[in-house]
C-alpha positions in Angstrom: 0.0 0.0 0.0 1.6 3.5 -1.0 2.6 6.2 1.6 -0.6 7.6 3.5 -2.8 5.6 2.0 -5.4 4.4 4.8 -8.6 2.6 5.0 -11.4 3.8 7.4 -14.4 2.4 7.5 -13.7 0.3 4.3 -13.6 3.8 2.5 -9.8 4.8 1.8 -8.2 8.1 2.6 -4.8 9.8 2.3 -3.2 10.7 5.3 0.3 13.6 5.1 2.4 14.7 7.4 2.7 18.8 6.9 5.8 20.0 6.5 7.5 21.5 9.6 8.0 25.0 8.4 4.3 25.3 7.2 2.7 23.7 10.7 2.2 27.3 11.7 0.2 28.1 8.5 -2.1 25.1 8.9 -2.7 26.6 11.8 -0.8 23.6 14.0 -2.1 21.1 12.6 0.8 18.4 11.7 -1.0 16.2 9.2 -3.3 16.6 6.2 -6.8 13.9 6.3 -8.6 13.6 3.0 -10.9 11.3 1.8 -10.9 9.8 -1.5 -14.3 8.6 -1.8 -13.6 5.1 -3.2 -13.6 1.5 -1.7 -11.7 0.3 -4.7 -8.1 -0.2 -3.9 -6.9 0.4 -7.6 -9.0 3.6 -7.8 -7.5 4.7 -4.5 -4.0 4.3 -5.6 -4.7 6.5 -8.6 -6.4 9.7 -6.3 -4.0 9.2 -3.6 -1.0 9.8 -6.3 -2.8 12.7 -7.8 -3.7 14.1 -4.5 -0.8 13.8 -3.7 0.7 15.6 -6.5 -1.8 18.6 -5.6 -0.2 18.3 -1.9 3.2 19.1 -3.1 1.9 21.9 -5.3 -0.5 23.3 -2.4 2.8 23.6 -0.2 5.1 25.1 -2.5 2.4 27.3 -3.1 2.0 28.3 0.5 5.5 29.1 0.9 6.0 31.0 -2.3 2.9 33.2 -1.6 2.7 33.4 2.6 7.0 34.1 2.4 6.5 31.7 5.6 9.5 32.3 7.8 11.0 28.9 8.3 11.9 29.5 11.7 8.5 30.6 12.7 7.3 27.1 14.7 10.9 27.5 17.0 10.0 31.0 17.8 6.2 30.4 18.6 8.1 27.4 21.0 10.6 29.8 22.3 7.7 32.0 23.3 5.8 29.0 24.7 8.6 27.8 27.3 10.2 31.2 28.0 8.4 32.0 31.0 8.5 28.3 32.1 11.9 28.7 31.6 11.9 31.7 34.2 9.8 30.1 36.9 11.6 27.8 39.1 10.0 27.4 42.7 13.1 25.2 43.8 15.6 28.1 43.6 16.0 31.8 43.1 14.7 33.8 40.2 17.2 32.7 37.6 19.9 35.4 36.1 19.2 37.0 32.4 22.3 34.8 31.2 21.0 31.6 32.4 17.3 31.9 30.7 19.5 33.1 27.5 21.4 30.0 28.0 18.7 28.1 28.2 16.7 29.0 25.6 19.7 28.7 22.9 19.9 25.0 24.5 16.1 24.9 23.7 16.6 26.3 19.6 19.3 24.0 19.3 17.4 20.8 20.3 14.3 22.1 18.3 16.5 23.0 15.1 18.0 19.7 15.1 14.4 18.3 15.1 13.8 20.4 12.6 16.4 19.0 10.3 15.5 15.2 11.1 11.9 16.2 9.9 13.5 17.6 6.8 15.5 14.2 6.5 12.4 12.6 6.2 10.5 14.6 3.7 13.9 14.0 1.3 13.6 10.3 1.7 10.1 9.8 0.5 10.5 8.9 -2.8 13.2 6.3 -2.3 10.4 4.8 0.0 7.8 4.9 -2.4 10.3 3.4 -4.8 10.8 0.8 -2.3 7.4 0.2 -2.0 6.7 0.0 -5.4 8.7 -3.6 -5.7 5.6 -4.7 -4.1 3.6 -4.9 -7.1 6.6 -6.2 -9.4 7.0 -10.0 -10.4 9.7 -11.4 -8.6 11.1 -13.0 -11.5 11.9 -9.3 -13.0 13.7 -8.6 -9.6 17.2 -9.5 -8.6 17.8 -11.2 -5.7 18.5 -8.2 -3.1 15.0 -6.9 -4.2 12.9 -9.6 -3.6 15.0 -10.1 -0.5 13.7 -6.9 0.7 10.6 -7.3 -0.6 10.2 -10.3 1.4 11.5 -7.9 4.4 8.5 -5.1 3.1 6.1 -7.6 3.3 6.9 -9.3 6.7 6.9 -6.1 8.2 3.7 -4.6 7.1 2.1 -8.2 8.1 3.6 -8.0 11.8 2.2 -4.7 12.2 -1.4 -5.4 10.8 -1.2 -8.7 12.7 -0.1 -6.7 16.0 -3.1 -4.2 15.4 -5.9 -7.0 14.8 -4.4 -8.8 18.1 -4.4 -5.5 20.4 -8.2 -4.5 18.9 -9.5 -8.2 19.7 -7.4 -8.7 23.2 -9.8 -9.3 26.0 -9.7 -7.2 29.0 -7.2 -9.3 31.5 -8.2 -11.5 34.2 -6.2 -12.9 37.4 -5.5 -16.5 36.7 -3.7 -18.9 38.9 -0.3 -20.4 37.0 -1.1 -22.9 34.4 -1.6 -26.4 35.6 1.3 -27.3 32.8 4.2 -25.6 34.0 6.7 -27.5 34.7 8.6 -27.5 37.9 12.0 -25.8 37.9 14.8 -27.0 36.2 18.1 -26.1 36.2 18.3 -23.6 33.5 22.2 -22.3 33.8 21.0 -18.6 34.2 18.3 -18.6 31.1 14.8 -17.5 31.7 11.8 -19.1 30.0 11.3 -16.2 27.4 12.0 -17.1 23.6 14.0 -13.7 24.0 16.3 -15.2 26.8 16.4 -18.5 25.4 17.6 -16.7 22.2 20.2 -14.8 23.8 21.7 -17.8 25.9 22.0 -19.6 21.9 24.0 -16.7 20.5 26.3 -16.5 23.5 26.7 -20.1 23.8 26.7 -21.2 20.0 28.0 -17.9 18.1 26.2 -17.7 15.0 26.1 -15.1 12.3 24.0 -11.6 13.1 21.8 -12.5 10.3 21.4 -16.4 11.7 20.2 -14.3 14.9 17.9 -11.6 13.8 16.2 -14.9 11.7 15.8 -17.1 14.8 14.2 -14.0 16.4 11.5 -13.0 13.9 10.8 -17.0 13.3 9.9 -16.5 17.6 8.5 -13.8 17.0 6.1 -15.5 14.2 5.3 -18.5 16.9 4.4 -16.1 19.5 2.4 -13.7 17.5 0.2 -17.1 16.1 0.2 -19.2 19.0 -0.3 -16.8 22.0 2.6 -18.6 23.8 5.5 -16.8 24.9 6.7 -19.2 27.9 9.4 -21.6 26.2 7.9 -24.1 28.5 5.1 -23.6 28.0 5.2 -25.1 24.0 4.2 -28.4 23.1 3.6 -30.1 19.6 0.0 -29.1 19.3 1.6 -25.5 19.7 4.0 -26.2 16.6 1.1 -27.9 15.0 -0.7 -24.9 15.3 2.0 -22.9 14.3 2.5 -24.7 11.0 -1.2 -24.4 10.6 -2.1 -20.7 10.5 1.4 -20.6 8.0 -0.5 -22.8 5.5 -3.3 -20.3 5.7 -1.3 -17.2 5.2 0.3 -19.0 2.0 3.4 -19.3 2.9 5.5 -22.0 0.7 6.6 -24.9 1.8 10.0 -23.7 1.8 9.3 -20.9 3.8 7.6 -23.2 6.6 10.5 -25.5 6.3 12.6 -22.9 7.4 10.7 -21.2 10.2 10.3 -24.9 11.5 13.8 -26.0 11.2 14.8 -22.2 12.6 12.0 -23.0 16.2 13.2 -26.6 15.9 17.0 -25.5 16.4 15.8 -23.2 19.5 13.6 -25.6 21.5 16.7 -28.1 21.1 19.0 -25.6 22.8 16.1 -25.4 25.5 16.6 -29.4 25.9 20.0 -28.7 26.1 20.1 -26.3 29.0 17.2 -27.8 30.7 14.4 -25.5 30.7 12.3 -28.4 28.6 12.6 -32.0 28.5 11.4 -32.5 24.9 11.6 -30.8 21.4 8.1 -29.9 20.6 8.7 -29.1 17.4 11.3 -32.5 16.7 8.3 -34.4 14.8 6.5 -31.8 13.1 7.1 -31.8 9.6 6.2 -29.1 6.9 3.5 -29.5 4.3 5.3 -31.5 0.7 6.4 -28.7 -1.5 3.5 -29.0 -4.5 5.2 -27.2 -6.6 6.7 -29.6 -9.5 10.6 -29.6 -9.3 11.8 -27.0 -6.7 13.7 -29.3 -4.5 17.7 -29.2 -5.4 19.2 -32.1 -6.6 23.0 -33.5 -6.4 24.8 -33.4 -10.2 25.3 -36.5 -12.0 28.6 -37.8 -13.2 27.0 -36.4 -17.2 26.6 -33.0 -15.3 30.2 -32.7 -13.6 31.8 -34.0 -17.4 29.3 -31.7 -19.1 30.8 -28.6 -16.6 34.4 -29.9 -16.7 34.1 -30.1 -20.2 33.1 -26.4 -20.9 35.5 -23.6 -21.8 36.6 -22.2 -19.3 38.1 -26.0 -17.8 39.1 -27.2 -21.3 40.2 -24.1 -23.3 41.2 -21.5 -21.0 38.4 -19.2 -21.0 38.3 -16.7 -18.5 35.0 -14.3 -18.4 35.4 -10.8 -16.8 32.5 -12.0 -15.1 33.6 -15.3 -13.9 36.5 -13.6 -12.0 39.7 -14.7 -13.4 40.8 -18.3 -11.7 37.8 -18.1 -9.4 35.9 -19.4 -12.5 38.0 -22.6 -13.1 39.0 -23.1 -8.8 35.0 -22.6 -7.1 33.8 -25.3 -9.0 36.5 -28.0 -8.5 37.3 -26.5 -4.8 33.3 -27.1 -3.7 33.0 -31.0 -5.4 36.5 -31.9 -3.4 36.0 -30.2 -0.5 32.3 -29.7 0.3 32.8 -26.4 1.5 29.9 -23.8 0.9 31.0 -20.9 -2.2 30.9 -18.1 0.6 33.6 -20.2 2.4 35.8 -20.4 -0.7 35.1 -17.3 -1.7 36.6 -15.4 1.4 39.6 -17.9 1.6 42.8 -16.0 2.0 46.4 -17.4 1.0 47.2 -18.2 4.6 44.2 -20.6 4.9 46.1 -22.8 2.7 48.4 -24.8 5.2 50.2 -27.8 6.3 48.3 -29.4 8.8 50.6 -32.3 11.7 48.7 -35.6 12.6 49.1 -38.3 14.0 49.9 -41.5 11.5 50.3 -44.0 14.2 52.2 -44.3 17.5 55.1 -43.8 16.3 55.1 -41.8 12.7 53.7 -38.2 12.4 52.5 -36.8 8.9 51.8 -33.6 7.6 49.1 -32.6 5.3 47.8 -30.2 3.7 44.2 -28.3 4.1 42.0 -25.3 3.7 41.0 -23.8 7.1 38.1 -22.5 7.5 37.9 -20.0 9.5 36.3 -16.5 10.7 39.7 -14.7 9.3 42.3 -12.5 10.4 39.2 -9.4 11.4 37.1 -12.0 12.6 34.4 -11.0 10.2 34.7 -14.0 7.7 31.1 -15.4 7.1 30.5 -18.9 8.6 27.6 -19.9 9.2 28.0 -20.8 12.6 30.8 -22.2 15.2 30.5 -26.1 14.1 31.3 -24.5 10.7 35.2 -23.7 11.6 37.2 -26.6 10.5 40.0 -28.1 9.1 39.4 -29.5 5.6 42.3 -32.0 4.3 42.9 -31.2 0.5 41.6 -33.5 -1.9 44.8 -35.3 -4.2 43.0 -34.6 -7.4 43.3 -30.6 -6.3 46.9 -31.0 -5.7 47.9 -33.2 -9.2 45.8 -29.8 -10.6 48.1 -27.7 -9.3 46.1 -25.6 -7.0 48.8 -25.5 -4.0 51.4 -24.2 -6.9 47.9 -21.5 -7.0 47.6 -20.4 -3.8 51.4 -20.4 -3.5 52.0 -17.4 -6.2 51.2 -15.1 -3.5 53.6 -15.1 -0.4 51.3 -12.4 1.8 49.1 -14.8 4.3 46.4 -12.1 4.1 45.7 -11.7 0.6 42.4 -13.1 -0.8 43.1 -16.5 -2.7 40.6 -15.3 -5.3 41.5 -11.1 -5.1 38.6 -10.8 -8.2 35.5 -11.5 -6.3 34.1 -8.5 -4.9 32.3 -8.1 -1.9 28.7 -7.3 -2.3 27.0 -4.5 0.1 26.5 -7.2 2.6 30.1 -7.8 2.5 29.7 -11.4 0.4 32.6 -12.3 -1.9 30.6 -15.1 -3.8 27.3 -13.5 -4.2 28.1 -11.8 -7.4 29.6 -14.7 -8.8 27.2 -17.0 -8.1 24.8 -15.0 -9.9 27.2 -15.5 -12.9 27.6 -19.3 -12.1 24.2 -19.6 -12.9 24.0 -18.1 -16.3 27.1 -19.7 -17.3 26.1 -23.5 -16.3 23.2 -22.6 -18.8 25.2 -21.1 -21.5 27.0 -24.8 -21.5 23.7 -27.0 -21.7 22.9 -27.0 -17.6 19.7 -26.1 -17.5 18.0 -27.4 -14.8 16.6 -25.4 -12.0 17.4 -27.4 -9.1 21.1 -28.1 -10.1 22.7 -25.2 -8.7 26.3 -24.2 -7.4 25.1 -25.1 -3.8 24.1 -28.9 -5.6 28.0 -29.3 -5.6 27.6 -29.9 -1.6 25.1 -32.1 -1.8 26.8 -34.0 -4.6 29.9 -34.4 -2.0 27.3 -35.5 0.5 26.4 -38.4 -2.2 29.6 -39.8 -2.9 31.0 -39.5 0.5 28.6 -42.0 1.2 29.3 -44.0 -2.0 33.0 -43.7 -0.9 32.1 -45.1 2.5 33.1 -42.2 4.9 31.7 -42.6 8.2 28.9 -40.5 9.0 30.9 -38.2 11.6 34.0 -37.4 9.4 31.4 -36.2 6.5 29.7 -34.1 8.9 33.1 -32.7 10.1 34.3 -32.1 6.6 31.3 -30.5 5.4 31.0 -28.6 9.7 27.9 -30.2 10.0 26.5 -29.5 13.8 27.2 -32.5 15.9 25.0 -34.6 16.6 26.1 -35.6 20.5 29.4 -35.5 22.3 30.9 -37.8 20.7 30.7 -36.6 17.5 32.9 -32.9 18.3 35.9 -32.5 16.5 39.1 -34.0 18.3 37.1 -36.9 19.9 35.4 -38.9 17.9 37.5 -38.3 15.1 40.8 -36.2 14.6 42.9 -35.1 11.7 44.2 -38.1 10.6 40.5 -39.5 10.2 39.6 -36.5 8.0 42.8 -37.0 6.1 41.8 -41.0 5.6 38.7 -39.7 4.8 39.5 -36.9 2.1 41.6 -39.6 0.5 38.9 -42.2 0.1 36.5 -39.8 -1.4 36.2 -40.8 -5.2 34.0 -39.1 -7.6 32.8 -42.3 -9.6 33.1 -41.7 -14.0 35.0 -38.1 -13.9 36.7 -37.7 -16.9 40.3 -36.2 -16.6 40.2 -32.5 -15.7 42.3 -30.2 -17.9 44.8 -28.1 -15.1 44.3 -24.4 -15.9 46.6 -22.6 -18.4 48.5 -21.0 -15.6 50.1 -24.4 -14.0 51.0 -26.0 -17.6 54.5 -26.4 -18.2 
């Protein structure tokens, strides 16, 4: 819905702020009511855009003709508070320099609110262009935009949703505690709140700012449908319900997967730490995703020969857009190594390394490994701490001569792939996985759900065909554990991951051409 455009009474209106400096010819008033005399939402848009239009004129017209003095609303203030200014029943009559002092205290604070008002006015129409992705396709908008028009969307949903809840609240009522509540438990310091709970996760498990403020509005989402806001106070029926009024909004069945995966991961911190003794939301599944042929898939052997094959492995090619050797590395890097493209993409040459284990009792090895890692600043993207780990390189990288790669640079801090550019959220890959994606196409990939992302699930595949126990794949790939036993350095250690990298075979791969630059 555009900027002031408000519905009363199922009749819609248009509702303005008036401009600061033209409050005292409006008399005081601060906003501008009119209504549009139309239930119809698309007639509405059109008179609130031409009303509008006749708003802007009206105002520019009133200062042009009334030579309005702009600091006439700080004076008629200034006259308001001087003689409260002067009273003071506490203390003496105050001095002439005082009030003076004072009251140039009082301009400043009003001029700066003056300026923040005129902020505002100058930013309208990169919000009505913001809101104006609301009405476009999302297959005409890049990512980032439907991003935030997802963002737009959930927003304006919370807020109607808030509104309907506080109109339809009942008056409150003493109640004894609920029969359900649990007795105490030993909760390490974390209250029953989704907002405690949440901020006992972050401390204790370190994720991303982004994994965060998702795990929060996903609370949010439970509490705002379900009416419960006491961790303990959840139980399946709660998820159940929660699940249920997403179905009715229309969310996708990705979308619900997500939001149930994101409550899932919270309630099992709660077992964790004791404030619950069950996941309520372990055996609630989302609805099957109807839509034919969304789900990704792993590539085939014909895929990886078909991609191997292309130019840029077999004749040297090198698009501007592909990023120099970024182009022929990401691919191969992500099918040996399992590693997600923002993890390869923000690799610097010191993450290349020699790694010491353990051969046996009495013989110690060295070997080498990508190390992933938050980097030297400590702002490297992971996704969260069970993604930090050591990652034995794959043979078939070496016999390509990728350590003679990352070896051309002696500096430790410089970016293995110095071409990728960081996108506004500070992303090295984003930008060239947009490019992946055309290019896979431009060589006969064309399907959907084989993306660059596939590549990990791929590596999922034939670590299983290779027979890697289930712990070293989710150590290689920084999988969460899945109990004690399974955290890096007890279950398994180096030397495991090393045997492990080793066996990993990539069943009917042709032979990869090195790239141009480690020939001869």
């Amino acid at each position: 819905m555009p900027t002031g455009l408000i519905r009363r009474g199922g009749a819609y209106s248009l509702r303005r702020r008036v401009p600061m400096d033209l409050i005292v010819v409006y008399d005081g008033r601060k906003e501008i009511v009119r209504a549009l005399g139309t239930n119809d939402f698309a007639e509405a848009k059109r008179s609130h855009a031409r009303l509008w239009v006749e708003l802007d004129e009206e105002f520019e017209a009133r200062r042009a003709t009334l030579a309005v003095d702009p600091d006439a609303h700080i004076k008629r203030k200034l006259a308001e508070i001087r003689p409260l200014l002067a009273r003071n029943a506490n203390r003496d009559e105050p001095s002439a320099e005082e009030i003076e002092c004072q009251i140039e205290e009082a301009q400043f604070s009003l001029r700066m609110c003056l300026e923040e008002e005129g902020e505002y006015e100058r930013r309208e129409l990169p919000r009505q262009r913001l809101l104006a992705l609301l009405s476009v396709p999302n297959h005409l908008l890049t990512p980032e935009e439907q991003a935030l028009k997802d963002l737009i969307s959930d927003a304006r949903f919370d807020v109607e949703k808030a509104k309907s809840a506080l109109a339809k609240r009942p008056e409150p009522v003493q109640s004894p505690v609920p029969a359900r509540l649990p007795p105490a438990r030993r909760t390490a310091g974390i209250g029953a709140s989704f907002d405690d709970l949440i901020a006992g996760w972050e401390r204790d498990r370190s994720p991303q700012v982004r994994t965060v403020a998702a795990h929060k509005a996903v609370a949010q989402w439970f509490v705002d449908r379900t009416g419960v806001s006491n961790v303990r106070l959840a139980t399946a029926d709660d998820v159940r319900t929660f699940r249920t009024r997403l179905i009715e909004e229309g969310q996708t069945a990705a979308n619900i997967r997500t939001k149930l995966s994101r409550l899932r991961t919270l309630f099992g911190y709660a077992c964790e730490e004791g404030i619950i003794d069950t996941n309520p939301a372990a055996n609630i599944r989302p609805p099957a995703d109807k839509r034919p042929g969304k789900a990704r898939l792993p590539w085939s052997a014909d895929d990886l020969n078909i991609l191997f094959s292309g130019p840029i492995h077999s004749a040297g090619s090198r698009p501007i857009r592909g990023r120099g050797e970024a182009a022929y590395w990401l691919p191969l890097l992500a099918l040996f190594s399992g590693a997600r493209l923002e993890e390869l993409a923000q690799l610097r040459r010191g993450d290349i390394r020699e790694e010491p284990y353990e051969v046996d009792e009495e013989t110690d090895g060295l070997a080498w490994c990508i190390d992933i890692n938050t980097g030297p600043d400590g702002n490297n993207h992971v996704k969260n701490a069970g993604a930090i780990r050591l990652i034995p390189l794959h043979p078939t990288l070496i016999n390509l001569g990728f350590l003679k790669y990352a070896q051309s640079n002696s500096d430790p801090n410089a970016l293995l792939f110095p071409d990728l550019k960081p996108n506004g959220e500070d992303r090295h890959g984003a930008k060239w996985g947009e490019w992946f994606s055309t290019y896979r196409r431009s060589i006969g990939l064309n399907d959907s759900r084989k993306v660059f992302h596939s590549l990990r699930h791929t590596f999922k595949d034939y670590c299983r065909g290779s027979k890697l126990e289930e712990r070293v794949q989710r150590q290689l790939m920084g999988h969460a554990p899945i109990d004690v036993g399974d955290t890096y350095g007890v279950g398994f250690g180096y030397a495991d991951l090393v045997s492990g990298i080793r066996a990993y075979r990539v069943p009917r791969l042709a032979t990869i051409a090195p790239p141009a630059s480690s020939l001869g």
